[in-house]
C-alpha positions as a Python dict, from the first residue, in 0.01 Angstrom:
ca = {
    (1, 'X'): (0, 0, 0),
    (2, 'X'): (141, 347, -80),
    (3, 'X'): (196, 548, 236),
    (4, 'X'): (162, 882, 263),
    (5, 'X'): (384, 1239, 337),
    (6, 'X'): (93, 1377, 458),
    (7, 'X'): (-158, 1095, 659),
    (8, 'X'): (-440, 1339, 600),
    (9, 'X'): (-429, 1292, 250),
    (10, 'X'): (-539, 972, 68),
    (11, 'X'): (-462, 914, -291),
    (12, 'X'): (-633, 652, -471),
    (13, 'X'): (-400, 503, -782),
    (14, 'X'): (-638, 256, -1074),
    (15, 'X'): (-548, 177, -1404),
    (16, 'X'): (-360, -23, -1595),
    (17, 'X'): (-132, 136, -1890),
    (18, 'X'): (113, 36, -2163),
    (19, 'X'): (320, 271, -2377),
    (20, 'X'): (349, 354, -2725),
    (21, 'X'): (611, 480, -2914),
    (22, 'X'): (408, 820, -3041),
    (23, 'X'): (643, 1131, -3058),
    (24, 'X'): (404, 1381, -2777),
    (25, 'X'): (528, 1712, -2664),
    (26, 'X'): (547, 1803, -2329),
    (27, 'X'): (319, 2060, -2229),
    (28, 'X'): (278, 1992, -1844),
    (29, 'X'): (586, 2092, -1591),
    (30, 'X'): (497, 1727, -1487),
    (31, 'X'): (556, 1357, -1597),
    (32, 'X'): (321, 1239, -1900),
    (33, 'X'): (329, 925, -2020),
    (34, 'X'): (483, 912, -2325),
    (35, 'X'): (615, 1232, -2299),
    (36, 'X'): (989, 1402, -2237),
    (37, 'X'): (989, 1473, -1883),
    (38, 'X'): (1056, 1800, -1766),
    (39, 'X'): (1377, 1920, -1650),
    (40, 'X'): (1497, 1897, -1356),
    (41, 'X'): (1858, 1998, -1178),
    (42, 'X'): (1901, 1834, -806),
    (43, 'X'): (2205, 1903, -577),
    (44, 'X'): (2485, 1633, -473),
    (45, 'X'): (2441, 1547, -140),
    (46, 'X'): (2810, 1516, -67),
    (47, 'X'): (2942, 1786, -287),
    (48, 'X'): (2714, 2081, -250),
    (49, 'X'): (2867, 2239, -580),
    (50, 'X'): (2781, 1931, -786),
    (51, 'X'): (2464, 1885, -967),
    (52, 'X'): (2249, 1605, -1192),
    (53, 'X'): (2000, 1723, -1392),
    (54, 'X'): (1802, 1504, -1671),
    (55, 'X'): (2073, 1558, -1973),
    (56, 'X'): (2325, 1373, -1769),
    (57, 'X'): (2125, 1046, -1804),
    (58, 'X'): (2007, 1109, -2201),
    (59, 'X'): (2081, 724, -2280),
    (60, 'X'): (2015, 527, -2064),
    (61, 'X'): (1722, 406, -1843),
    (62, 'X'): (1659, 629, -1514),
    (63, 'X'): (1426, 535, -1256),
    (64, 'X'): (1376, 784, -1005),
    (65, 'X'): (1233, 657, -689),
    (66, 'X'): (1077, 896, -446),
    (67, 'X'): (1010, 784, -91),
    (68, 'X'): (987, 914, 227),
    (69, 'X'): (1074, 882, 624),
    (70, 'X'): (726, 740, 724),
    (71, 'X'): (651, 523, 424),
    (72, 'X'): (737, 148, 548),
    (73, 'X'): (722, -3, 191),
    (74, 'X'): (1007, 274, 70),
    (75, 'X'): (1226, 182, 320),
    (76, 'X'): (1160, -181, 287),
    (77, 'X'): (1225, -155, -96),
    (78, 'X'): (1580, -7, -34),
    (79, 'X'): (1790, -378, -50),
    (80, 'X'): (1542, -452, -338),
    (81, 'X'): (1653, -133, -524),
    (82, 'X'): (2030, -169, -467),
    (83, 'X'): (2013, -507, -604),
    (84, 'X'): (1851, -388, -910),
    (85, 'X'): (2125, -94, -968),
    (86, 'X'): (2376, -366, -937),
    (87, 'X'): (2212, -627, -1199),
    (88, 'X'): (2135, -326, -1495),
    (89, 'X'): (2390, -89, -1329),
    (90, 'X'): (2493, -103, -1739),
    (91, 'X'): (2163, -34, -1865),
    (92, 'X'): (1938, 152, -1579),
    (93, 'X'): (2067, 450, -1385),
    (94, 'X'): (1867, 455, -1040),
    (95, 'X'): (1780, 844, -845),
    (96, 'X'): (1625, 821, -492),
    (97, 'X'): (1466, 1138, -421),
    (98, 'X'): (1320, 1242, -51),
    (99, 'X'): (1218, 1521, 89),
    (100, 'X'): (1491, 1822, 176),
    (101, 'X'): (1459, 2177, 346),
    (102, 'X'): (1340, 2133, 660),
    (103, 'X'): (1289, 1786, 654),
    (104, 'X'): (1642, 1697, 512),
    (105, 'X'): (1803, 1652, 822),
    (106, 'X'): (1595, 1328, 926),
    (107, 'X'): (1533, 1187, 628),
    (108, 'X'): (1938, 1194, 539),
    (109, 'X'): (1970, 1033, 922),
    (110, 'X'): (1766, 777, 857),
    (111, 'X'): (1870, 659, 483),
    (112, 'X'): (2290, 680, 637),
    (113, 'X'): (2190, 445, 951),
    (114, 'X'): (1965, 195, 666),
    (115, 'X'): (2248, 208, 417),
    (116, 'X'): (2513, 115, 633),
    (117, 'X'): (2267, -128, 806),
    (118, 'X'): (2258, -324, 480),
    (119, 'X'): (2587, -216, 382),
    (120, 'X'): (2380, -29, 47),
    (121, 'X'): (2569, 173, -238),
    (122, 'X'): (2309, 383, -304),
    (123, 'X'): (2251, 779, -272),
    (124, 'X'): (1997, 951, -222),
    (125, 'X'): (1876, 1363, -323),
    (126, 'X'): (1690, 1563, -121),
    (127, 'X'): (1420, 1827, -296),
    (128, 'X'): (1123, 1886, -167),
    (129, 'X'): (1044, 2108, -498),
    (130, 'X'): (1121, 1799, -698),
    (131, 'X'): (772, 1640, -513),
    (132, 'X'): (582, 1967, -570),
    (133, 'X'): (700, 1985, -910),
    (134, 'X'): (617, 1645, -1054),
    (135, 'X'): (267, 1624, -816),
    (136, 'X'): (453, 1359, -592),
    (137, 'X'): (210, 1351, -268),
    (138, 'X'): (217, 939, -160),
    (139, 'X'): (523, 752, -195),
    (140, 'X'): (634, 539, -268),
    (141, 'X'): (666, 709, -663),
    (142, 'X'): (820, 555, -947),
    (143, 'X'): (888, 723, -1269),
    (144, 'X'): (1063, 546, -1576),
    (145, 'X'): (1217, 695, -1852),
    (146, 'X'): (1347, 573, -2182),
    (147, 'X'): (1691, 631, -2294),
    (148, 'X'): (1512, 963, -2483),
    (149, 'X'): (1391, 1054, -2170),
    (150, 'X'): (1037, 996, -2246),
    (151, 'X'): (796, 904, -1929),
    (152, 'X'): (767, 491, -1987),
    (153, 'X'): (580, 467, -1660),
    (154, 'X'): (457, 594, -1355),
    (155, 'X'): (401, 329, -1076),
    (156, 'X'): (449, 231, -742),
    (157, 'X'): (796, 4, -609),
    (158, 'X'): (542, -365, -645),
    (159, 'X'): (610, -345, -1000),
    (160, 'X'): (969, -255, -984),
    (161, 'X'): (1153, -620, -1065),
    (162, 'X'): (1438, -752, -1279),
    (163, 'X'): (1183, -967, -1474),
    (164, 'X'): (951, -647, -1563),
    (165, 'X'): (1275, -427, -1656),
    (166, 'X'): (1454, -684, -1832),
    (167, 'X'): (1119, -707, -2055),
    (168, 'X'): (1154, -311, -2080),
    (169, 'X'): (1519, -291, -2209),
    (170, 'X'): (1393, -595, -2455),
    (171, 'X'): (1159, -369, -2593),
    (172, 'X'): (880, -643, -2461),
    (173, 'X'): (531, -529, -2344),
    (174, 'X'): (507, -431, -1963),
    (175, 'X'): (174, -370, -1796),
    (176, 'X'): (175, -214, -1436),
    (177, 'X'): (-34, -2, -1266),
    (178, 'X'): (-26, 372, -1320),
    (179, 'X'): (-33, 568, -1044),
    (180, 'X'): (-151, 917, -1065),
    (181, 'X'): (22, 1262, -942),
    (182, 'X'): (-180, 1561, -740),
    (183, 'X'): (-227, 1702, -1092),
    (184, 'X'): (-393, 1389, -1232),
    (185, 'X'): (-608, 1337, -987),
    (186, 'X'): (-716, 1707, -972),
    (187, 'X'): (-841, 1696, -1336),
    (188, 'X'): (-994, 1352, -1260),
    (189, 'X'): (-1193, 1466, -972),
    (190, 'X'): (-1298, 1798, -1204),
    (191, 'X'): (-1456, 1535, -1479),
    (192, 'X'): (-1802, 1615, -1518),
    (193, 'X'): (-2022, 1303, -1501),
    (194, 'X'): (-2107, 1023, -1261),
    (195, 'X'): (-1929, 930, -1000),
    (196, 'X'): (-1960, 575, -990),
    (197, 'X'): (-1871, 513, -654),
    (198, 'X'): (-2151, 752, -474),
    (199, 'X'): (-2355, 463, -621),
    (200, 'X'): (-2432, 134, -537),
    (201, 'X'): (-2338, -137, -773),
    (202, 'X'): (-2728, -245, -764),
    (203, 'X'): (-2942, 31, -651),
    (204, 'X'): (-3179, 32, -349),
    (205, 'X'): (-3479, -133, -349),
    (206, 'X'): (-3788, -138, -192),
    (207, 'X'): (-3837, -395, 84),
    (208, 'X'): (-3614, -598, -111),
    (209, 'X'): (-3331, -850, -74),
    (210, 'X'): (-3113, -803, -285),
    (211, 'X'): (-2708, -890, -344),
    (212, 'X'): (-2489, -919, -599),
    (213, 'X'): (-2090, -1082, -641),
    (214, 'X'): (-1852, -1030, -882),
    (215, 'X'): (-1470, -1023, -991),
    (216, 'X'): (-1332, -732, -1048),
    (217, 'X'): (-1303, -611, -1354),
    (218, 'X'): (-1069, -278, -1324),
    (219, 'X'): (-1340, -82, -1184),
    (220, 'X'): (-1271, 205, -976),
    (221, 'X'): (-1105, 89, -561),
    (222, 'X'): (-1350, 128, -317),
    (223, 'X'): (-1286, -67, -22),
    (224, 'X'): (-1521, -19, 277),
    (225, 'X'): (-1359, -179, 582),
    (226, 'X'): (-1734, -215, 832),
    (227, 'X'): (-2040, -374, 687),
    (228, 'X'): (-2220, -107, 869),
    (229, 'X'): (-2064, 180, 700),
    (230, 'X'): (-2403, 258, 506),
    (231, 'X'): (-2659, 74, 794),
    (232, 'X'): (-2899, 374, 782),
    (233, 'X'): (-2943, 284, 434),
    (234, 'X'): (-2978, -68, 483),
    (235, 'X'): (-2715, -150, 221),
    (236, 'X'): (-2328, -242, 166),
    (237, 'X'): (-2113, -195, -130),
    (238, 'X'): (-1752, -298, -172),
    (239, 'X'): (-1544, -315, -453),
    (240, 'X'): (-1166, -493, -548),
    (241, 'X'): (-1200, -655, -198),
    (242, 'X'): (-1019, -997, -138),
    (243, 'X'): (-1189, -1321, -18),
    (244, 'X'): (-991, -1304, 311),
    (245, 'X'): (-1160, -931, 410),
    (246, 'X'): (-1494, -1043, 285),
    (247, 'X'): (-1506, -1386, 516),
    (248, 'X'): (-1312, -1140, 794),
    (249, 'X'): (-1612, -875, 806),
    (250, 'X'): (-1933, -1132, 708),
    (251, 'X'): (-1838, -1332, 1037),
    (252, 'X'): (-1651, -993, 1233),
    (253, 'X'): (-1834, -721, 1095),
    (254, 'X'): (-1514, -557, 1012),
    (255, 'X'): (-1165, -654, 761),
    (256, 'X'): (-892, -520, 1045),
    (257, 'X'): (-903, -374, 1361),
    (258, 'X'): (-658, -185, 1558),
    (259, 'X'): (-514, -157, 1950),
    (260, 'X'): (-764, 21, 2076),
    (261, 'X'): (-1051, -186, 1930),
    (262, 'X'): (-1234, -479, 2150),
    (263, 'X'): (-1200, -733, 1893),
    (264, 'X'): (-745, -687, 1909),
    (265, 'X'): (-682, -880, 2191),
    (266, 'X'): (-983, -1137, 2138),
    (267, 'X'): (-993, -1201, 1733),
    (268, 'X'): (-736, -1355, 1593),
    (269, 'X'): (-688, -1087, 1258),
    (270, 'X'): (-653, -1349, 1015),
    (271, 'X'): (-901, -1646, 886),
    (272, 'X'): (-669, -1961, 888),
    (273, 'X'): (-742, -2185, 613),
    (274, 'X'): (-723, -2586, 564),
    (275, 'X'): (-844, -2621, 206),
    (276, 'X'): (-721, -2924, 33),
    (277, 'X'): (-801, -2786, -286),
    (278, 'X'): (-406, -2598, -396),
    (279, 'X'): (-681, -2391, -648),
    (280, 'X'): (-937, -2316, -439),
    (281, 'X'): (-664, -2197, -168),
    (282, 'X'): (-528, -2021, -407),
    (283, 'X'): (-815, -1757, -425),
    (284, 'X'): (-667, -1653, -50),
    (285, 'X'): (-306, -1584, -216),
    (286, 'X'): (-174, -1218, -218),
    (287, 'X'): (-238, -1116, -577),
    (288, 'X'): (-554, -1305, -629),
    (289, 'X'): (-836, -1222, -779),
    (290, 'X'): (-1044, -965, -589),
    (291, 'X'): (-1450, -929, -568),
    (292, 'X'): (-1715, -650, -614),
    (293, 'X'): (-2017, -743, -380),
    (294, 'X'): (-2317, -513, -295),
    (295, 'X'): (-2600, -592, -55),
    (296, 'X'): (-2927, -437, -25),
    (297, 'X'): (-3159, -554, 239),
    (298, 'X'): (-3524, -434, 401),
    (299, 'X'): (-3487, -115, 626),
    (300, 'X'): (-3671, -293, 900),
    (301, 'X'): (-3398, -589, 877),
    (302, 'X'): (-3114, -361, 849),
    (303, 'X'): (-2908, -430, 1145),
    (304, 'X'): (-2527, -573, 1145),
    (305, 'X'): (-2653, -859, 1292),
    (306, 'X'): (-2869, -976, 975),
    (307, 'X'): (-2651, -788, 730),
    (308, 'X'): (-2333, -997, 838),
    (309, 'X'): (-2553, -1329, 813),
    (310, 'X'): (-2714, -1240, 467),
    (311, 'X'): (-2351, -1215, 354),
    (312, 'X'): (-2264, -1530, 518),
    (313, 'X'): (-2488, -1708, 354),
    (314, 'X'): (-2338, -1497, 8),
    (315, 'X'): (-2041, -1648, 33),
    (316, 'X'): (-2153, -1997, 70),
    (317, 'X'): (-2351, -1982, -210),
    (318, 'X'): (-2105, -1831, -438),
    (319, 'X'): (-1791, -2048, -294),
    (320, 'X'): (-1896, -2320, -74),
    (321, 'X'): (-1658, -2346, 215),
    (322, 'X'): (-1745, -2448, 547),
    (323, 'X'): (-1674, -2188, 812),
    (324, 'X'): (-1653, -2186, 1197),
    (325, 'X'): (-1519, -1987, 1457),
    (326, 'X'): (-1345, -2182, 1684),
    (327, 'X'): (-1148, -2089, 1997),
    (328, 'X'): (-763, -2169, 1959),
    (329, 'X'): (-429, -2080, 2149),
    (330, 'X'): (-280, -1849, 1910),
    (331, 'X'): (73, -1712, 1902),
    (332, 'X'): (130, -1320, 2022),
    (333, 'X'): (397, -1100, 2183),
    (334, 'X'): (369, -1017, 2552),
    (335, 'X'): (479, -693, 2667),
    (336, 'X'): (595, -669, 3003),
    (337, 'X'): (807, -406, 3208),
    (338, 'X'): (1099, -433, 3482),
    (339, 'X'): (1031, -286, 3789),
    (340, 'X'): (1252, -23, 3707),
    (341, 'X'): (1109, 47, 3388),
    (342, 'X'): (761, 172, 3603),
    (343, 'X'): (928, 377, 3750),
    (344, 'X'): (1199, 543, 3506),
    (345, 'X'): (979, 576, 3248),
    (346, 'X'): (708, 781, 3480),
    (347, 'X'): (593, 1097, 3285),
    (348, 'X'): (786, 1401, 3447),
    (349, 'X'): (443, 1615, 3274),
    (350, 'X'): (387, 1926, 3049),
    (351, 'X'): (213, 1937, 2739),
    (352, 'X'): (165, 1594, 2578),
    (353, 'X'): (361, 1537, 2237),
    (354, 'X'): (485, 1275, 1995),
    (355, 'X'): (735, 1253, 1721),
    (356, 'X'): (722, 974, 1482),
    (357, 'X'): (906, 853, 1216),
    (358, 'X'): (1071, 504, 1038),
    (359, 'X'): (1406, 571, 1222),
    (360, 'X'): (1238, 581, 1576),
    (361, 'X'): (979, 754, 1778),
    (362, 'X'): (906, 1003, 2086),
    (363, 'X'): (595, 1009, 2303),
    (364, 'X'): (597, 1234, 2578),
    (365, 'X'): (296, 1232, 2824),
    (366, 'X'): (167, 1015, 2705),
    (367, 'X'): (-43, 661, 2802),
    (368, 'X'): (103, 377, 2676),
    (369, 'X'): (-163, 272, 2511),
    (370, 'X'): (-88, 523, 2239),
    (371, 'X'): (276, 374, 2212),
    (372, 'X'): (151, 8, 2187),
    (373, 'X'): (15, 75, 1790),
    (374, 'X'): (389, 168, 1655),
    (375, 'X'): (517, -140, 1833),
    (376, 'X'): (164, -369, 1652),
    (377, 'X'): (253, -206, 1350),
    (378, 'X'): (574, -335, 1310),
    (379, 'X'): (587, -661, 1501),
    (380, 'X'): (739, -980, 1364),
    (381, 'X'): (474, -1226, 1156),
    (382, 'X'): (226, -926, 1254),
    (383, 'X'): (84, -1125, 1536),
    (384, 'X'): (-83, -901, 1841),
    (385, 'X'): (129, -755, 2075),
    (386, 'X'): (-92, -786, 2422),
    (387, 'X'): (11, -560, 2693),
    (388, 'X'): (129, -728, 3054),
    (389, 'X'): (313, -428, 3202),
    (390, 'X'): (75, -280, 3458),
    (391, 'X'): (185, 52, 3383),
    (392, 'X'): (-109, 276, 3407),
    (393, 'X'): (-25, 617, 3424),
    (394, 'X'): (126, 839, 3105),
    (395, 'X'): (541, 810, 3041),
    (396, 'X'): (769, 939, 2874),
    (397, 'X'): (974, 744, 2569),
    (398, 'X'): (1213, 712, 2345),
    (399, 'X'): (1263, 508, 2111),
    (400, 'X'): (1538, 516, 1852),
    (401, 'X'): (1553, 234, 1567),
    (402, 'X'): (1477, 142, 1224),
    (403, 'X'): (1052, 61, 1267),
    (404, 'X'): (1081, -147, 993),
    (405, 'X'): (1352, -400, 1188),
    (406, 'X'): (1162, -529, 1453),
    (407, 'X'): (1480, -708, 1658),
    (408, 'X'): (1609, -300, 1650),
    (409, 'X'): (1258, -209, 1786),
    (410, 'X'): (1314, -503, 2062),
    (411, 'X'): (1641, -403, 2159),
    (412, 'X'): (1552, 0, 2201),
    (413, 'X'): (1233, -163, 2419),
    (414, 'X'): (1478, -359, 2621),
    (415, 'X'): (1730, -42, 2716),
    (416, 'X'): (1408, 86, 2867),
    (417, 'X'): (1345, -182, 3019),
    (418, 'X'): (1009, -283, 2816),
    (419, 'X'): (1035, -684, 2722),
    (420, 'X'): (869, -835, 2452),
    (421, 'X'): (846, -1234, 2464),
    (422, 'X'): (672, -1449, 2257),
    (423, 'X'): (329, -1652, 2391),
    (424, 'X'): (-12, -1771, 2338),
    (425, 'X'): (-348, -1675, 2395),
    (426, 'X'): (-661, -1878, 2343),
    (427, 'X'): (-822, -1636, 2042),
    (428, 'X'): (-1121, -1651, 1854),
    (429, 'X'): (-1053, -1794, 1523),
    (430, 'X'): (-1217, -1780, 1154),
    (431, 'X'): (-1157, -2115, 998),
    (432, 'X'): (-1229, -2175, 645),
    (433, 'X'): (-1286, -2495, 523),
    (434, 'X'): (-1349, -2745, 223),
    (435, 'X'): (-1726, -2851, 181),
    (436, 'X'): (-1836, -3145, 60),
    (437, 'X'): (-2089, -3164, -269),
    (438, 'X'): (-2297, -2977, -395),
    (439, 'X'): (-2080, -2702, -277),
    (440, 'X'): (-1695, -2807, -313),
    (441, 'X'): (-1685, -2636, -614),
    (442, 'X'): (-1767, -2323, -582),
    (443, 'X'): (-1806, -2017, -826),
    (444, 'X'): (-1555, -2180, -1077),
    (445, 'X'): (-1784, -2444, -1151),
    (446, 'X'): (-1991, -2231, -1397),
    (447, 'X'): (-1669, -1990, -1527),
    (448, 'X'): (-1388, -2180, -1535),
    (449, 'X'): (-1183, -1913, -1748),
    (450, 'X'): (-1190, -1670, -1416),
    (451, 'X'): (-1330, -1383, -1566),
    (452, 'X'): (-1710, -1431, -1654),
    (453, 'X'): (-1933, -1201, -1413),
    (454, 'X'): (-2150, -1404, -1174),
    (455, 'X'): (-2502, -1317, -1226),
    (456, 'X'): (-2748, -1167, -911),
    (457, 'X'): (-2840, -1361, -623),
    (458, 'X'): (-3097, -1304, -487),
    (459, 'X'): (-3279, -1412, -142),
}
């Protein structure tokens, strides 16, 4: 998932692209596919007289990768991209770009300690203007130019591998997905027309029951996380959604949850699975096929409650498997505190403030309830870190490490005297299995080739 410089700002990325060789002019100060990309002159940032600038590259391949301090998939994407500039350092130049001025001081702090960390040849420029130039708002932000400096592609680091660029120097077709800049999505949200996602994918009817599944078919991301999002309107609507979130809210209500929610330290987050079937299983993989599904029920039956087992009984009808939800001694991280650690990391008051970023974090006066989510986010296997400290009252903490390393994020815990351990926990658990006949299988039985659109059910 792209993260974001700003967390207030969410920018959607859909479509899928493939360029031609048509001679465009520019005529934006930004990146257009197909087009030369604008100039550009950024400073060395070891020899302040020294600069690059787009000529020096005329010729070869240049990827420029823009990422930022509290994007996790930038950072994790660093070995990935020095391994690339070492297989095509012949062919592709590589330019990491994050954000300078102000900010240039912790962002150049964190990329030293990750480089030498990983022992990385790679350097990095620091512009902010650069973002604001070429629309860059979420990172991470990949643009790829030909050796005649036209835009090839504008994507995220997912598609960035050897196999897709080795088919780009070949001259072979590569399809990714094109992610838009603050510009792009400007004149997109300007189009005059229907939106299609104000509307339902079936629309309301009256004293009805009514539903509808489908695979995607590149229509626009709308993910709703809570079946209940739309209650008042008795109806729910979510589009490119995987199997694993729509089992996860039909039998929770809700895909994820987070610390503070009543469902983290009693639902285990993720449905385990013994299928049999390698196929069927495989509609669970990362990457697989993902689902449209709308459902529109009576306003007098509109509560979770019935909403969550109308969709139940969707997704048996369209794929069959048995589900329960068992209790199970699952696997988690306990927290737990010194004696000393109560006391040392006591809150010594005044105004209540954080600092956070991927090469550590600072909470002052704070509970520790608020520090438990940066620990979550970044824990090992992503199991649930439960807290067994009996600290109660706010602290004050610091906590310097790389947040995407979670043995550094241990070891800073341990100096203050904060332990995490691995145990179990008996959990509630969302088990998906193989059904036998009529059911086994599924919605492949009547489109085999993957792609057909299942028709309405309806109750």
């Amino acid at each position: 998932m792209s993260c974001f410089i700003d967390i207030m700002k969410i920018v959607l990325a859909a479509g899928i692209f493939m360029l031609t060789s048509e001679s465009t002019a520019q005529e934006n100060d930004y990146p257009e596919l197909g087009k030369i990309c604008p100039d550009f002159v950024l400073q060395d940032p070891n020899v302040p007289e020294r600069t690059v600038s787009l000529s020096d590259f005329k010729g070869t391949w240049l990827i420029i990768d823009f990422w930022s301090k509290n994007c996790s998939s930038c950072i994790h994407s660093f070995p990935k991209v020095y391994q690339l500039q070492q297989e095509f350092k012949t062919e592709i130049n590589f330019l990491m770009v994050a954000p300078g001025g102000d900010q240039e001081k912790s962002h150049r702090t964190l990329f030293e300690k990750i480089k030498n960390r990983y022992a990385l040849n790679l350097t990095c420029y620091y512009d902010t203007d650069l973002f604001k130039k070429f629309g860059v708002e979420a990172v991470p932000h990949i643009i790829i130019l030909n050796p005649e400096s036209r835009v090839y592609a504008v994507t995220t680091t997912q598609y960035l591998n050897a196999d897709n660029l080795r088919k780009m120097i070949r001259g072979d077709s590569v399809h990714v997905e094109h992610k838009r800049n603050a510009f792009e999505e400007t004149l997109a949200d300007n189009k005059p027309g229907r939106d299609v996602l104000s509307e339902p994918i079936v629309k309301k009817p009256q004293n009805r029951h009514e539903s509808i599944m489908r695979i995607r078919d590149n229509e626009p991301i709308r993910i709703v996380l809570q079946i209940d999002r739309d209650i008042n309107n008795a109806h729910y609507n979510t589009t490119a959604t995987s199997l694993k979130r729509l089992y996860t809210i039909a039998y929770f209500g809700k895909s994820e949850w987070n610390f503070q929610d009543s469902l983290y330290s009693r639902v285990w987050p993720q449905p385990i699975l013994e299928i049999n079937d390698s196929l069927r299983a495989g509609y669970f993989k990362s990457g697989a096929e993902t689902y449209n599904y709308s459902l529109t029920v009576p306003p007098v039956w509109a509560t979770r409650e019935y909403m969550q087992w109308a969709m139940q009984c969707d997704l048996k009808k369209y794929f069959g498997f048995e589900v329960t939800v068992e209790t199970r001694s699952m696997p988690i991280w306990k927290l737990t505190a010194r004696p000393s650690a109560r006391k040392n990391l006591r809150t010594k008051g005044g105004a209540s403030h954080s600092k956070i970023d991927y090469g550590g974090f600072t909470f002052v006066n704070h509970p520790l309830t608020d520090v438990l989510p940066m620990i979550d986010a970044h824990a090992d296997a992503r199991l649930p870190v439960i807290d067994a400290t009996g600290i109660s009252g706010n602290i004050d903490i610091t906590i310097q490490a790389i947040l995407t390393e979670f043995d550094d994020i241990r070891k800073a815990l341990k100096q203050q005297g904060l332990i995490l351990v691995k145990d179990e926990k008996k959990m509630n658990v969302l088990v998906i299995r193989d059904a036998p006949p009529p059911f086994s299988k599924g919605l492949r039985k009547n489109f085999p080739d993957g792609k057909t659109k299942a028709p309405i059910g309806a109750f």
